[in-house]
C-alpha positions in Angstrom: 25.7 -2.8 -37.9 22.0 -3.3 -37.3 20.1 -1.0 -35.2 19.7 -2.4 -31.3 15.8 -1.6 -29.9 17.3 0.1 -27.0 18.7 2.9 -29.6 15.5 3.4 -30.4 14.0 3.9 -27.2 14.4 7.9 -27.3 12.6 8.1 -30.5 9.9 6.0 -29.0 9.5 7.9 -26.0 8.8 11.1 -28.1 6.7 9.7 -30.6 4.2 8.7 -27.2 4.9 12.4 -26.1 3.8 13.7 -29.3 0.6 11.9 -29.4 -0.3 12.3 -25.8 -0.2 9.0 -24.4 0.7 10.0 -20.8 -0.2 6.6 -19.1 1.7 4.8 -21.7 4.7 7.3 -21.6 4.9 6.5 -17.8 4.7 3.1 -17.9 7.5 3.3 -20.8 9.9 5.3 -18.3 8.8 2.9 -15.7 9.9 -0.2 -17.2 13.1 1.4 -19.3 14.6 2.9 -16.2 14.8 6.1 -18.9 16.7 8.9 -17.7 17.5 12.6 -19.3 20.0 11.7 -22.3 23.7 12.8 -21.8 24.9 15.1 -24.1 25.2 13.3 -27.7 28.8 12.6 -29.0 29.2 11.2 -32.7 27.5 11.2 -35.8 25.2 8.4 -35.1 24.3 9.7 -31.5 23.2 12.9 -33.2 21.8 11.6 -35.8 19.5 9.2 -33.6 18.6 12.4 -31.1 16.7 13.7 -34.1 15.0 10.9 -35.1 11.5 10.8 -35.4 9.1 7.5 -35.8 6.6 9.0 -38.1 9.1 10.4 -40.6 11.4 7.0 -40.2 8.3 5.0 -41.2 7.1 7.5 -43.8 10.7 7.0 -45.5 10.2 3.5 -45.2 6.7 3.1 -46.5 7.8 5.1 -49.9 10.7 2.6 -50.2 7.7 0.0 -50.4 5.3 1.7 -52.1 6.8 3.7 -54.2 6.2 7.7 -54.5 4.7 10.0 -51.9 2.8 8.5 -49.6 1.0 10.5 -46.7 1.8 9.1 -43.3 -0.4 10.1 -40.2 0.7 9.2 -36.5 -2.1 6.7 -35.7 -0.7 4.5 -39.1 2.4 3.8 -36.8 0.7 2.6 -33.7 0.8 -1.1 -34.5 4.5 -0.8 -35.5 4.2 1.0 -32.3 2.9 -1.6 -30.3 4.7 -4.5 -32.1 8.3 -2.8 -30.7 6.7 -2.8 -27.1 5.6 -6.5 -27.5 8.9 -7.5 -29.0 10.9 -5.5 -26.4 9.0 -7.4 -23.7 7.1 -3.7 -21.8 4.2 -5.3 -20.8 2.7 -2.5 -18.7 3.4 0.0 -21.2 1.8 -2.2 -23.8 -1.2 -2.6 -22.1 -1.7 1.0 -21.2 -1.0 1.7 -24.7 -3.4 0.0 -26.0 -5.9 0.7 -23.6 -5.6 4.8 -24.5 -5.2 3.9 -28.2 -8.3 1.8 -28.1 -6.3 -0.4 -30.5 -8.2 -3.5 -32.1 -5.6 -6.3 -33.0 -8.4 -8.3 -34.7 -9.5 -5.1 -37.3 -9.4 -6.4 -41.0 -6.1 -4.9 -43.0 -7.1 -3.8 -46.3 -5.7 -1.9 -48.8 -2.2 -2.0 -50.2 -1.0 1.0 -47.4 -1.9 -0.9 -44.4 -0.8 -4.1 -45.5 2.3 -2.8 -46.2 2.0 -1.0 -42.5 1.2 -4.5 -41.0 4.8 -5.6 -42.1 6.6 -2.0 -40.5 9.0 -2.8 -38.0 10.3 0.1 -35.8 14.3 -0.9 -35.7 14.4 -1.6 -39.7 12.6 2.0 -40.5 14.9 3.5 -37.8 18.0 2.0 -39.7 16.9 3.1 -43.2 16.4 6.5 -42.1 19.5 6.6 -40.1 21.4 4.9 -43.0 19.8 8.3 -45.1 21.3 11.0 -42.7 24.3 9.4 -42.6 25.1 9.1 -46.4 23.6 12.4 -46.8 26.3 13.4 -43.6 29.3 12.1 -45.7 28.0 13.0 -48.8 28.1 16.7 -47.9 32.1 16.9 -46.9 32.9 15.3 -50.3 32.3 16.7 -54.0 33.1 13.6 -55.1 30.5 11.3 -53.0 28.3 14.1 -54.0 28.7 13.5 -57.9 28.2 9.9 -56.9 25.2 10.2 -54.6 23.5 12.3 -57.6 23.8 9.4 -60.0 22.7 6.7 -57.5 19.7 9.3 -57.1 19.0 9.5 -60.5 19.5 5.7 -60.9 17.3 5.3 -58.0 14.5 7.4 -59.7 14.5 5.8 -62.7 13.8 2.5 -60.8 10.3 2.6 -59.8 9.1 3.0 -63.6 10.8 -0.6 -64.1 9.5 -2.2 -61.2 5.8 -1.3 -62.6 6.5 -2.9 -65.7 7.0 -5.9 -63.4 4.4 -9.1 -64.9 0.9 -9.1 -62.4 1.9 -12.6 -62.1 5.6 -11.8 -60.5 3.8 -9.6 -57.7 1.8 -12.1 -56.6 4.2 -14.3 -56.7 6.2 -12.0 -54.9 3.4 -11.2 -52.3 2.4 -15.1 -51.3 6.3 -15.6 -50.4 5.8 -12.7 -48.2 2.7 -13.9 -46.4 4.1 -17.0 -46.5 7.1 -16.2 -44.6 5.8 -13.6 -42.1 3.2 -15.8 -39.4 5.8 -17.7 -38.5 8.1 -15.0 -37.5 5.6 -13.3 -35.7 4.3 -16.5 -33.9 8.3 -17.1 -33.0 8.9 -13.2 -31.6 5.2 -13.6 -30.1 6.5 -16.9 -27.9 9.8 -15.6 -27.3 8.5 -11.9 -25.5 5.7 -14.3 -23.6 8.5 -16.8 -22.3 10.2 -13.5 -21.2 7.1 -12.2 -19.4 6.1 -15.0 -18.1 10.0 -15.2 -15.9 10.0 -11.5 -15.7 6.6 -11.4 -13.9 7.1 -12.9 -10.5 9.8 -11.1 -10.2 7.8 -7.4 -10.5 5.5 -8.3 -7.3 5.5 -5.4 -5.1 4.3 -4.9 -1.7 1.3 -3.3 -2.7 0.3 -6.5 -4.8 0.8 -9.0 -2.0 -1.2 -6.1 0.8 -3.9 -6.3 -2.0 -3.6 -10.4 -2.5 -3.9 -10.9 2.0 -6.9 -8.5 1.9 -8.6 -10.5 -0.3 -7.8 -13.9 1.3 -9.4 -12.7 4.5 -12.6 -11.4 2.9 -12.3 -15.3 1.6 -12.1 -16.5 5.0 -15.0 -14.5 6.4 -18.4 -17.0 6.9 -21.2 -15.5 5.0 -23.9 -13.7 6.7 -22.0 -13.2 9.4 -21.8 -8.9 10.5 -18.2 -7.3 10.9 -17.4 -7.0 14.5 -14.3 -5.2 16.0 -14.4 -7.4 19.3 -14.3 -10.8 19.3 -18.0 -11.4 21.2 -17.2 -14.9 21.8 -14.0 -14.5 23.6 -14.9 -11.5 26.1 -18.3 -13.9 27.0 -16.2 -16.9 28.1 -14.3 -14.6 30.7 -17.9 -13.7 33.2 -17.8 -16.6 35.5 -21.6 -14.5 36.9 -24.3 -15.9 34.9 -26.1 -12.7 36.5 -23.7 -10.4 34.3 -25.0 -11.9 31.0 -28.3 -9.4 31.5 -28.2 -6.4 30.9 -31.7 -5.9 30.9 -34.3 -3.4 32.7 -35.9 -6.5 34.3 -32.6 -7.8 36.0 -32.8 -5.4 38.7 -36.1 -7.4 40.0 -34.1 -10.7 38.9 -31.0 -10.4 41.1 -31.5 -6.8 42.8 -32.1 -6.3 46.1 -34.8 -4.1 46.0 -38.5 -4.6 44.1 -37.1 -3.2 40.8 -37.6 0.0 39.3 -41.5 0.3 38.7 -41.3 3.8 37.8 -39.3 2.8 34.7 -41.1 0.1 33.8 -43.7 1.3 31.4 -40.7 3.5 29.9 -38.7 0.5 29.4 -41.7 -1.4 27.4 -42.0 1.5 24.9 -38.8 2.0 24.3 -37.8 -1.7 23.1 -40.4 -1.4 20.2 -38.4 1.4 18.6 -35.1 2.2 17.4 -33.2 5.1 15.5 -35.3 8.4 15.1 -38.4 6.7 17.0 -36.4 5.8 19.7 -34.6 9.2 20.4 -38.6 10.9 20.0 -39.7 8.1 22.6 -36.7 9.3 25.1 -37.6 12.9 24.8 -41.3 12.2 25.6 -39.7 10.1 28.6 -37.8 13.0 29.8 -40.7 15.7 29.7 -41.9 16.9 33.2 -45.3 16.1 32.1 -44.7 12.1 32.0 -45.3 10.2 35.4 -44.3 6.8 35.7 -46.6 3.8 36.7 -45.1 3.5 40.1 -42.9 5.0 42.5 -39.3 5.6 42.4 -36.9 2.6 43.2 -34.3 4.0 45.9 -32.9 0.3 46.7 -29.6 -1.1 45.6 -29.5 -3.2 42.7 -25.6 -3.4 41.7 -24.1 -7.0 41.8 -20.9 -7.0 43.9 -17.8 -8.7 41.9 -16.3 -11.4 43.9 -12.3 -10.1 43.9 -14.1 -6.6 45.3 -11.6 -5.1 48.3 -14.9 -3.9 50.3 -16.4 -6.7 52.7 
């Protein structure tokens, strides 16, 4: 029975463990809903709670290749990125690839990384899970292990045949393969996007849509126009006194009763050329003993009386 991607999810999540992925890992527990395992029952389940990528692909790459073949854990990272495509984890995708600094469009050269470029996660995980198996039943039997030792030795005397094998048959051999494989990866790449593409609404959180209504009202602001709190506009049209609209020093000889304040006048000129740290020196110069005003001091009433006052 072939290998679901879901059994391999385990093996996955320890292989981004071991290489110190953290974002990625998240994002992987995230979108798997991964919990700690139960307790594994059965050969298989054991089996699979030992299994680790980089010796899985390392088992599979000498099956290709032929002979030891050295394995490091960055050669698995596009098998490792082609299961989180295929398996439709967006967000851990993209985190991967953003802490691998993976380049999709890198050249593949040499026989080992083209070899690589074909690795798929579930087919390495089944040949290495296939191995501990046999090698499981192998051991309660003497006579499956008599058996096993011939299909070893006929297995070792293999590769000395398949070298023999005519130039013209490998490349032969080779074309087929690159023949067949953009299709299948253009079908799984259109399959996991159609997937995406329905899963996506669906994954809108609150934070998204706070984050989407913030933006439309930064939209919907006019341009130079400042921030403001209080809606200036709105308080305005509620004076019905036209004499309430100023504020300033020379209102009080405007609509006051008295002759204005003449001993502030002078003060009141300086102090409208300068704002910030000028205008708080200005005040304190104001405030000094030492300053006279250029008149005398206004004693008269200058308050305007509201027209819904209870005093008569």
């Amino acid at each position: 029975m072939a290998l679901a991607a879901s059994a391999v999810y385990p093996a996955v999540r320890r292989f981004l463990l071991a290489v110190a992925l953290p974002r990625a890992l998240k994002a992987f527990d995230k979108e798997t809903g991964f919990d700690a395992p139960a307790p594994a029952k059965g050969k298989k389940a054991k089996a699979l709670a030992r299994l680790e990528l980089t010796e899985a692909c390392k088992l599979w790459l000498e099956g290709q290749l032929g002979g030891e073949q050295p394995l490091e854990a960055s050669d698995v990272y596009p098998a490792a990125r082609r299961f989180l495509l295929e398996s439709g984890l967006q967000r851990a995708l993209k985190l991967f690839d953003l802490e691998t600094e993976f380049n999709e469009a890198a050249p593949v050269k040499g026989k080992k990384a083209k070899a690589l470029a074909r690795l798929e996660l579930t087919e390495a995980c089944q040949l290495w899970l296939d191995g501990q198996l046999g090698e499981a039943v192998a051991e309660g039997s003497p006579k499956k292990k008599k058996r096993k030792a011939s299909e070893a030795s006929e297995v070792a005397q293999e590769p000395p045949a398949k070298k023999k094998r005519k130039a013209s048959e490998a490349v032969a051999v080779a074309e087929e393969e690159a023949a067949e494989e953009p299709p299948k990866k253009k079908r799984k790449a259109s399959e996991v996007a159609a997937e995406a593409a329905e899963v996506e609404p669906a994954k809108a959180t609150a934070k998204d849509k706070r984050k989407q209504e913030k933006e439309e009202r930064k939209q919907e602001r006019k341009a130079g126009v400042p921030f403001q709190r209080i809606d200036n506009d709105k308080w305005i049209k509620t004076i019905k006194d036209d004499r309430l609209m100023d504020n300033t020093h020379l209102a009080k000889i405007k609509f006051g009763a008295a002759d204005g304040d003449s001993w502030g006048d002078q003060a009141a000129v300086d102090l409208l050329k300068v704002k910030g740290k000028g205008f708080r020196k200005e005040m304190a110069k104001k405030k000094r003993a030492s300053w006279r005003g250029g008149g005398s001091i206004d004693q008269g009433v200058n308050s305007i009386k509201f027209s819904e006052s209870e005093e008569e």
